[in-house]
N, C-alpha and C positions, 0 to 999 in steps of 0.2 A: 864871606868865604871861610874865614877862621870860624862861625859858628859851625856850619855846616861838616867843615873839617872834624873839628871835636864831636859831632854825632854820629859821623859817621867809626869813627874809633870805637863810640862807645854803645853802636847796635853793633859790633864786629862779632860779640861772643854769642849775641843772639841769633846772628845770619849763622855762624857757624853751628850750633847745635842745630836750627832749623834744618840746614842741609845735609846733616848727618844720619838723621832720626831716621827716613825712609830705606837709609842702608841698614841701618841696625834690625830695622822692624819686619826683613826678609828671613830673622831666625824663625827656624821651623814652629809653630803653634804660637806668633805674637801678636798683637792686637793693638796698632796706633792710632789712636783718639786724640782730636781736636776738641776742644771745649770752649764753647763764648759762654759766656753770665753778662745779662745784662738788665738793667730797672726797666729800661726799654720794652721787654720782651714779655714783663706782666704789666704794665700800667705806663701812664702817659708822663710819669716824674723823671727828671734827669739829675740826679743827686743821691748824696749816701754811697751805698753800693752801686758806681754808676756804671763800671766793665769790669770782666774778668775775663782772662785766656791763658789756657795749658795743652801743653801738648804731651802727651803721657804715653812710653809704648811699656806695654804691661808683655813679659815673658815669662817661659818656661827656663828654672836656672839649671845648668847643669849640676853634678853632684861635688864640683872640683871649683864650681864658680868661686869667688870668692863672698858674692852676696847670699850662699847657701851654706856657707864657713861661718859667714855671721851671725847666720840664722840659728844654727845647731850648738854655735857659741852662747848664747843668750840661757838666760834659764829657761827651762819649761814650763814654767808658769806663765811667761810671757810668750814665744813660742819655740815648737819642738824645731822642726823645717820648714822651708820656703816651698809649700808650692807652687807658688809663681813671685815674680817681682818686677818692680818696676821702674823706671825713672823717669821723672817731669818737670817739666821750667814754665815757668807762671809768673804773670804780669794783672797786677791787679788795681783802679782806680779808684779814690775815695774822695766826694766834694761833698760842701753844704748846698744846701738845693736850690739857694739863689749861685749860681757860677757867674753874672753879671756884674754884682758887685766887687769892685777893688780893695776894698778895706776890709780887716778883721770881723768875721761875723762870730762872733765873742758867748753865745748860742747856740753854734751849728757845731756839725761836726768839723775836724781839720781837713783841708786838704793833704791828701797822701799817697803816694805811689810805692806798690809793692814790685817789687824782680826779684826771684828766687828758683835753684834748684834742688829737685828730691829725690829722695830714695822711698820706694814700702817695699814690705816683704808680707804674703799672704798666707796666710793656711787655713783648709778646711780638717775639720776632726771631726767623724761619726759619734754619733753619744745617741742610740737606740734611735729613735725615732726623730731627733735631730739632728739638724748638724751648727756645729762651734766654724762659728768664723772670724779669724783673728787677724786686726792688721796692725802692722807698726811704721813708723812714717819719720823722716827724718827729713827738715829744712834748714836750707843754710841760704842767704840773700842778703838782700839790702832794703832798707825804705830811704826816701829823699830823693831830692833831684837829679840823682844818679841814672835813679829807673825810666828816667823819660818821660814820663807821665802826664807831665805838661805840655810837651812837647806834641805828645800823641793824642794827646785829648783836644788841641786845638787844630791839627792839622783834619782831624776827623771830620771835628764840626765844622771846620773851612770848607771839606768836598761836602758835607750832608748837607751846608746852608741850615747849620742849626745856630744855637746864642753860643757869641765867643765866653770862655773862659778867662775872667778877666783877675782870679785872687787867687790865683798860685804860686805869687809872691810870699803867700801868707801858709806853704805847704810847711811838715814837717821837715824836718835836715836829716843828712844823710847817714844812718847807722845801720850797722851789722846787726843780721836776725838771727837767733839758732832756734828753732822750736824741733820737741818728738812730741810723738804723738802716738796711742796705743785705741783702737777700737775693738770691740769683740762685739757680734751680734749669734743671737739663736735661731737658725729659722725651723720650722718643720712643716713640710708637704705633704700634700693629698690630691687627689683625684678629685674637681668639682667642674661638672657641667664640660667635658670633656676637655677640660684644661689642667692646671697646676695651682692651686691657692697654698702660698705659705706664706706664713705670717711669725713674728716672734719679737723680741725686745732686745735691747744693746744697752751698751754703757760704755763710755768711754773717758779718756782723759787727756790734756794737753798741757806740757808746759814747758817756756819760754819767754824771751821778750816779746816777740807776735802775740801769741795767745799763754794763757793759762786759763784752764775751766775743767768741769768736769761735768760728764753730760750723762743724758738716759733720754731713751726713746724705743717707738712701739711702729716695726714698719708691717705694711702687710703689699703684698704683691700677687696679683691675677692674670694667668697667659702662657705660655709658654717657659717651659724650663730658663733659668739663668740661676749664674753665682750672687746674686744680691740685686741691689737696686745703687740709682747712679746716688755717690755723695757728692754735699753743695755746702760749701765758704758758711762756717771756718772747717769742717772737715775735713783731710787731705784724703786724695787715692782716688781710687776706681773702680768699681766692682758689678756695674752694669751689664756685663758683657753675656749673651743667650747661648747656652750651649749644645744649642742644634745646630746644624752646618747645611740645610737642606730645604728650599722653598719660602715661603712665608713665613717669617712667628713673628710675635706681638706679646706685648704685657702691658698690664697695667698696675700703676703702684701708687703709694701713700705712705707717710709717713710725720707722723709727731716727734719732736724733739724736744728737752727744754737743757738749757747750762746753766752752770751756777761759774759765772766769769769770773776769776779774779785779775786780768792782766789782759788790756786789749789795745795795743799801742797804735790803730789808729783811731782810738778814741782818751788814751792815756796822755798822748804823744810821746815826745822823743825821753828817752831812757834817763841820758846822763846832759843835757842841755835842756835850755830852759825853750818851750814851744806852746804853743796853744793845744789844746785839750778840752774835755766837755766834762761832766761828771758822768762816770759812766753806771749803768743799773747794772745789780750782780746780777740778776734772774733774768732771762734770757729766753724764748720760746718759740721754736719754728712749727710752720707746716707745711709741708710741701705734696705736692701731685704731678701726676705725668703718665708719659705714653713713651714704649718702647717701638719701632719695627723694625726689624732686617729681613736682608731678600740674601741669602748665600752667607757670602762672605762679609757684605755691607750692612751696619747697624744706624740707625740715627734716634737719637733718645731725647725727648724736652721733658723741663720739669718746671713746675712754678712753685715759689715760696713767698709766704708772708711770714713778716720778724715781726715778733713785738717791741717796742721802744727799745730802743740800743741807751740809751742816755736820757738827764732829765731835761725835760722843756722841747724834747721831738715833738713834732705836733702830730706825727702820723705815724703807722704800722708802717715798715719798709717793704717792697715788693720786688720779687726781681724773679729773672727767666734764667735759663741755662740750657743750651741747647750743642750737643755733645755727637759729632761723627764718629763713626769708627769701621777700622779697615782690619779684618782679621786676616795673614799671611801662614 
């Protein structure tokens, strides 16, 4: 009874944002997406990256907001205004791929559970035949047993009748995260085969106790008009969304990544206490694919990624799905 008590305390601030989201996301031009990531969803392994869920409602700010104060605060190099912005809370799951075992697997990665909320701020800028699209992303959460993670990863596999989780004794402990994070991509469009092809390169950066890295990648996208393509862990934000409001669209997209990691604390572990950790690789390299459709106002978007070795002694590429609703108001 006393367990149950203290969880229920401490899913209190997640029931409350969960019930609040749908009143906010009736502002005029906003767009509330649900996101699962899961290993599940590209291949048959239960480990690594094994869940991810965010709920994100992306808006238009007004000129008086004070997330458009921030924006206009900032230098211009980083960005001028917000054309839109957003805010998201994200729960994220991390095992070594036996979950069976009880004891330290002293080779894998640690177990770790992520809970955190965010802010970005968006803007597009015409430059001739392209366009600059700039995000900036601000986290603030927790890792450790705080986030539940244990809790939720065994009740899960309790209803799925999957393998309990038996070494989350062995998770990291519970500390504060603050990461930003800055992306800018190029894209430029054209007319092919009675669709839209744009394609172009980004580069980015993060840093923090979650992540520090600094990244480059080459996306290209075929289908109907949209603001970009969906971003996937460690990326923050949202930028998926079709900007026609009428019938049928679709897209199809791709995208290469590589980061040069310096700081990835669920493979570093814990900051300032002593936890198990892996050695982790600086170089880093995704690639991902996917299908957008929406009918109106409803979008739903999958994407699959393959990582190259996160750390030394993986035996495999890691694989994982992401599969992303969205309700535009």
């Amino acid at each position: 009874m006393k367990l149950n008590s203290v969880l229920r305390w401490k899913l209190l601030p997640l029931v409350a944002a969960i019930s609040l989201l749908p009143t906010l996301a009736q502002a005029e031009g906003s767009v509330l997406s649900v996101k699962h990531e899961n290993d599940g969803m590209a291949s048959s392994d239960d480990g690594h990256f094994t869940s991810g869920f965010e709920l994100n409602w992306t808006f238009e700010p007004s000129d008086e907001s004070w997330m458009q104060r921030l924006a206009t605060a900032l230098p211009d190099s980083f960005i001028g205004s917000a054309d839109m912005a957003a805010y998201r809370l994200v729960h994220q799951i991390y095992t070594p791929d036996n979950i069976e075992e009880r004891r330290l697997i002293e080779d894998d990665r640690p177990y770790a559970g992520l809970v955190y909320g965010g802010i970005s701020l968006y803007e597009d800028v015409p430059m001739g035949n392209w366009r600059q699209a700039t995000d900036l992303h601000l986290d603030i959460g927790l890792v450790g047993p705080s986030s539940l993670a244990d809790s939720i990863q065994r009740e899960v596999h309790r209803i799925t009748d999957s393998d309990r989780p038996n070494g989350w004794n062995n998770q990291l402990g519970d500390e504060a995260i603050v990461n930003v994070a800055m992306r800018r991509q190029w894209w430029h469009s054209s007319p092919f085969i009675g669709k839209q092809f744009a394609h172009g390169p980004s580069v980015g950066a993060a840093l923090g106790n979650l992540y520090t890295y600094a990244s480059a990648g080459y996306s290209v996208r075929w289908g109907d008009e949209a603001s970009g393509i969906p971003t996937l862990t460690p990326n923050p934000g949202s930028r998926h969304h079709m900007t026609g409001k009428e019938g049928w669209q679709w897209y199809l997209f791709a995208s290469v990544d590589g980061y040069y990691m310096a700081q990835n604390l669920t493979l570093d572990g814990n900051s300032f206490r002593n936890s198990h950790s892996v050695d982790r690789k600086e170089w880093v390299g995704d690639i991902s694919a996917g299908l957008a459709l929406a009918w109106e106002d409803w979008q739903v978007t999958y994407a699959a990624v393959q990582r190259s070795r996160e750390f030394d002694g993986q035996e495999e590429q890691d694989k994982f799905g992401a599969l992303t609703l969205s309700k535009r108001f």
